[in-house]
C-alpha positions in Angstrom: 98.3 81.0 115.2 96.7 84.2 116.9 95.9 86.9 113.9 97.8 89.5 116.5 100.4 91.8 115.3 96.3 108.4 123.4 94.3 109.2 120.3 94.0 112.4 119.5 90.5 113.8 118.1 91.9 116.8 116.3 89.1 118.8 115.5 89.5 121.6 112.8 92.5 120.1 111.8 91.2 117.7 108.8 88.1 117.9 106.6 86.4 114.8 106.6 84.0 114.3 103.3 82.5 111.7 101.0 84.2 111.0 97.9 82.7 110.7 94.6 85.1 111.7 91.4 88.3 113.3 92.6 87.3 116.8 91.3 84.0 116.5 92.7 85.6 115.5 96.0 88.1 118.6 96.0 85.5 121.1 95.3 83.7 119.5 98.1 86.7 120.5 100.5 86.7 123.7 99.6 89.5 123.7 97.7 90.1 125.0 93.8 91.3 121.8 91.9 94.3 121.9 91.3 97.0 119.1 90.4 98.6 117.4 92.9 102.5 117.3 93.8 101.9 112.9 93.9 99.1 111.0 93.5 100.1 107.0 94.9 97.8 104.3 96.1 98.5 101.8 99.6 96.7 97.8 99.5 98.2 95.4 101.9 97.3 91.8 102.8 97.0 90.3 99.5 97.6 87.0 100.7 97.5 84.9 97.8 94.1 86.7 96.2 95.9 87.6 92.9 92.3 88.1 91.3 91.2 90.5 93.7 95.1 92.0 93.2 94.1 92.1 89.7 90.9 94.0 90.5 92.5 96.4 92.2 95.2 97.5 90.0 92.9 97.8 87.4 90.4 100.0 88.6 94.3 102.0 90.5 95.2 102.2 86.5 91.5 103.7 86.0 91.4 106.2 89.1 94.9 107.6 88.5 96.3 107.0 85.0 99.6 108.9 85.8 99.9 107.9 89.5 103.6 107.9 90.5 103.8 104.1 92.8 101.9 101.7 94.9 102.8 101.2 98.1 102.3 97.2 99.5 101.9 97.1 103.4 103.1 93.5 103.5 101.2 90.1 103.5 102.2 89.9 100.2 101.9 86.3 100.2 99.8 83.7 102.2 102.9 81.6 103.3 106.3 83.4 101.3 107.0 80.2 99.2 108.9 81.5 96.1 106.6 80.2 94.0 103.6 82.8 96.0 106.2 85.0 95.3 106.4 84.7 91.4 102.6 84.5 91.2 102.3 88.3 92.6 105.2 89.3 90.1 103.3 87.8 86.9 99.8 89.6 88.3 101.9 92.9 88.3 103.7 92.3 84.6 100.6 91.2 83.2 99.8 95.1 84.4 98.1 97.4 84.4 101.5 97.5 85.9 102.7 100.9 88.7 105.2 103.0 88.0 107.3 102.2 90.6 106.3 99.5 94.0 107.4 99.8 97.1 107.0 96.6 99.3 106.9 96.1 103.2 107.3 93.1 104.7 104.2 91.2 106.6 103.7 88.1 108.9 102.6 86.1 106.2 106.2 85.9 104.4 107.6 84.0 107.4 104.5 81.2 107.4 106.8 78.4 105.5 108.1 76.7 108.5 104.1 76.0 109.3 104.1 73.7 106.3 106.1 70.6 105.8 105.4 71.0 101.8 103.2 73.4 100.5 99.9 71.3 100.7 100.8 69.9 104.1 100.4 72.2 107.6 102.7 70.3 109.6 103.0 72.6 113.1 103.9 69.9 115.2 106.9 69.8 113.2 108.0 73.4 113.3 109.7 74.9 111.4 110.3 72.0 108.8 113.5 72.9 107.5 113.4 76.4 106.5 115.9 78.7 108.2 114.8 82.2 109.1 117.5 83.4 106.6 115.9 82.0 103.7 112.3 83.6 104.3 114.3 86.8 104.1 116.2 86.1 101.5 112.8 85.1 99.4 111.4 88.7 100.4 114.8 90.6 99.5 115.1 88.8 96.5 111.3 89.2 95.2 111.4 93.4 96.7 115.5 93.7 94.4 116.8 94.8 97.6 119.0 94.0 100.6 117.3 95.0 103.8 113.4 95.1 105.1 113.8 99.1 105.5 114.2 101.1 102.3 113.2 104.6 100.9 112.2 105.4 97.5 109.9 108.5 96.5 106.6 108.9 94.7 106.7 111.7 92.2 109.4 113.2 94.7 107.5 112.2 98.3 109.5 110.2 100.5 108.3 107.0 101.1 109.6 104.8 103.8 109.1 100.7 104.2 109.5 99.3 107.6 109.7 96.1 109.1 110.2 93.1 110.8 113.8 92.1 110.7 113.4 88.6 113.2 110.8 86.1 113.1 110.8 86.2 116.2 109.2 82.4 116.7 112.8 81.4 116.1 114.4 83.7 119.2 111.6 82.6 121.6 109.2 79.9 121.4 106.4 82.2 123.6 106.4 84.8 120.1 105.1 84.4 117.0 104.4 87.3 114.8 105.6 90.3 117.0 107.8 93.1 115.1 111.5 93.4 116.0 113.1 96.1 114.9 117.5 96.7 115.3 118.7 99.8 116.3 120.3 100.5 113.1 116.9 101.1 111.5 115.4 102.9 114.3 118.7 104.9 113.7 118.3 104.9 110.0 114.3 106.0 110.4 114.9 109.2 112.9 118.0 110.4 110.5 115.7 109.9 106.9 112.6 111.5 108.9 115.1 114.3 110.6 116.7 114.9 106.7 112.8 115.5 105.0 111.4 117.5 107.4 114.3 119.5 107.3 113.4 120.3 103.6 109.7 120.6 104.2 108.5 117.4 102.8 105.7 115.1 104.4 106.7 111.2 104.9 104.7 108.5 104.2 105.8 105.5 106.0 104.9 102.2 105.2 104.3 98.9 107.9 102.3 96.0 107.8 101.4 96.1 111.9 100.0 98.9 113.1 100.8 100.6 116.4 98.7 100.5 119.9 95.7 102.6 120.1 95.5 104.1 116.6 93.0 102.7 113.6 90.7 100.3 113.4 91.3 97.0 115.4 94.2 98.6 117.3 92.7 98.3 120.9 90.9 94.9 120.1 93.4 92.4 122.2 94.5 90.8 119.0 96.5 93.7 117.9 97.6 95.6 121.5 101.7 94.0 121.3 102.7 93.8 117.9 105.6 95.7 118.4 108.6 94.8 120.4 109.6 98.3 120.3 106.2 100.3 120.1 107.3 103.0 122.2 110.6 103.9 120.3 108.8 103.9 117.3 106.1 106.0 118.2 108.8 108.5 119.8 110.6 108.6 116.8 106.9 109.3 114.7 105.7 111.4 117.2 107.8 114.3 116.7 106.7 115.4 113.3 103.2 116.4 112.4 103.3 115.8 108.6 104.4 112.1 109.1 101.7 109.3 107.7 102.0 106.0 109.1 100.3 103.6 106.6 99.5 100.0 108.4 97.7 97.0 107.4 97.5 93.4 109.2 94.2 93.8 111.0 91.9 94.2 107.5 89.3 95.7 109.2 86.7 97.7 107.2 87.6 100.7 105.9 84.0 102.2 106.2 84.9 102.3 110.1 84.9 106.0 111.8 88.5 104.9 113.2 90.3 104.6 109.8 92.4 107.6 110.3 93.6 108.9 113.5 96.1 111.5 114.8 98.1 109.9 117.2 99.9 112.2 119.8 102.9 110.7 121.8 103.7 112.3 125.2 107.1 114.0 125.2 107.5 114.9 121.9 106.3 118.3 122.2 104.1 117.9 119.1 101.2 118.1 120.6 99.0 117.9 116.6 100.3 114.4 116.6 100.8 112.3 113.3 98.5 111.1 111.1 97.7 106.8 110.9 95.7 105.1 108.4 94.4 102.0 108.0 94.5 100.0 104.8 92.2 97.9 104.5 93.0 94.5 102.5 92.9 93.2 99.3 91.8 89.6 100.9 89.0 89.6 103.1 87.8 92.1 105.5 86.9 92.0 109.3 85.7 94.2 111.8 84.8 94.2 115.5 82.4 91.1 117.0 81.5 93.0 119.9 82.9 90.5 122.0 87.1 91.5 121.8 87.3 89.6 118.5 86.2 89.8 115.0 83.6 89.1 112.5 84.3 88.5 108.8 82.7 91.2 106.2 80.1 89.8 104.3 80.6 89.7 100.7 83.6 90.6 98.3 86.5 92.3 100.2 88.9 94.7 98.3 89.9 97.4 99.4 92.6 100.4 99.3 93.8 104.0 99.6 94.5 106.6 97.2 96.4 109.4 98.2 97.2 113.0 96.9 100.1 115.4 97.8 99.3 118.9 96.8 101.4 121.6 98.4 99.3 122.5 101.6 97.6 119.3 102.3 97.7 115.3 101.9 93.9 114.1 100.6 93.2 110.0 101.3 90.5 108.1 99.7 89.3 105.2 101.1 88.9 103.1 97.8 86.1 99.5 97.2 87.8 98.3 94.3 85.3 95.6 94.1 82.3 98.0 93.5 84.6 100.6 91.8 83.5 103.3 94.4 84.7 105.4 96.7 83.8 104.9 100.4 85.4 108.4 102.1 88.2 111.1 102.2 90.0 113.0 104.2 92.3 115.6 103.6 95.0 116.6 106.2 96.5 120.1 106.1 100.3 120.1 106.2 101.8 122.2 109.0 104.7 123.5 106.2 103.7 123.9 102.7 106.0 122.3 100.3 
């Protein structure tokens, strides 16, 4: 299968930088240390790498002892066999293990109907038995919850999982891996996005594709129609200016200038936009060919994103967790101080 799932260059309104410690890299934004409100850290695309998972939890456990939750933007497995499943949980309980997880769903969990057993790809037999029910109820079951969408807070940050709630190769055989999303959790996002900003907090929302025309990847063709409903997502994102989108799926290379983007959406009369980041992958990286594909990054591939909340601003650290070094920051003034 195809790997597929009005950018705004705000300048003054982040400090880009290179990161070195943490305290080194706020004094190098101009800013007195001080202790952030949250500090959490964003992988996706594990895909059945459980070393390089173990890699990178490790050297999360090092960079922020007393960070508040990891955030998983999906591809969690390779396939979504229960048994993928159960190997993630023992990589987590044999620690160093987060305080708290919050997991999005990816294309990858709905890949058992490809395979007639689990050493055998069989798509001229699609989809083998499995029901679209039971690749859900493998992800709900492994996430101890009863829906794709959730909320759940980092040290007292809102943190929003979205997803995927068809596969949609089951509703029409021309799709494969595109994103449908019901009305009750567009509903469910614009009320939970209405309630925090109403009490002044920034959102970090969570998906496994990203959107059109925002990181890295996202105006290669592979990646132009994830979403069945781009455009009432990106209305419903649009309208707040301390909204993070976190999204994963392409894996492209976190060194890339495109990493983080504001995104402004027409009509929303928030003319800062939001903020999008890209991040990364725990299992192998790729960026652009140069001819409207990609090329695989040489070497060992793992990386993430570690994020602080302080009270007038939301820093991001691009994260190798192979090298154990950072690769770049930015940190993002809030338009309402919490």
């Amino acid at each position: 299968m195809k790997r597929r799932s009005l950018i705004a260059a705000t300048a003054g309104a982040v400090t880009l930088g290179s990161a070195n410690t943490p305290s080194a890299a706020a004094q190098s934004l101009g800013h007195a240390t001080t202790q952030p409100l949250s500090t959490f850290n964003v992988i996706s695309d594990i895909q059945g790498d459980l070393h390089d998972l173990a890699v990178a939890l490790r050297d999360i456990r090092a960079t922020a002892p007393h960070g508040s939750g990891l955030a998983v933007a999906g591809d969690i497995t390779p396939r979504g066999y229960d048994f993928e499943y159960a190997a993630v949980r023992q990589v987590l309980n044999r620690g160093p293990r987060p305080r708290e997880v919050a997991w999005a769903i990816g294309n990858h969990e709905f890949y058992v109907p490809k395979y007639a057993d689990p050493q055998t790809l069989s798509l001229a037999t699609w989809p083998n038995g499995a029901t679209e029910d039971s690749l859900f109820r493998s992800f709900h079951r492994f996430a101890g919850r009863g829906t794709v969408y959730a909320e759940t807070t980092f040290g007292g940050i809102p943190v929003l999982t979205i997803g995927t709630e068809r596969y949609m190769h089951y509703h029409d055989p021309q799709l494969w891996d595109e994103v449908w999303l019901s009305e009750a959790q567009l509903r469910w996002l614009e009320e939970r996005l209405r309630y925090w900003s109403a009490r002044r907090k920034p959102v970090m929302v969570i998906a496994h594709h990203p959107l059109p025309n925002t990181v890295s990847g996202t105006r290669n063709k592979l990646y132009t129609s994830d979403y069945l409903q781009a455009d009432a997502l990106l209305g419903l994102l649009g309208r707040y200016r301390d909204v993070f989108l976190f999204s994963g799926h392409t894996h492209w290379d976190l060194t890339l200038s495109d990493w983080y983007v504001r995104r402004v959406v027409p009509g929303t009369a928030n003319l800062d936009g939001f903020s999008v980041i890209n991040t990364g992958a725990v299992q192998t990286g790729f960026a652009d060919n140069g001819q409207g594909g990609e090329s695989t990054v040489p070497g060992v591939f793992n990386q993430g994103l570690q994020v602080e909340v302080h009270r007038d601003r939301v820093v991001i650290r691009a994260r190798d967790f192979a090298a154990g070094a950072w690769l770049k920051q930015i940190s993002v003034p809030l338009a309402t101080t919490i």
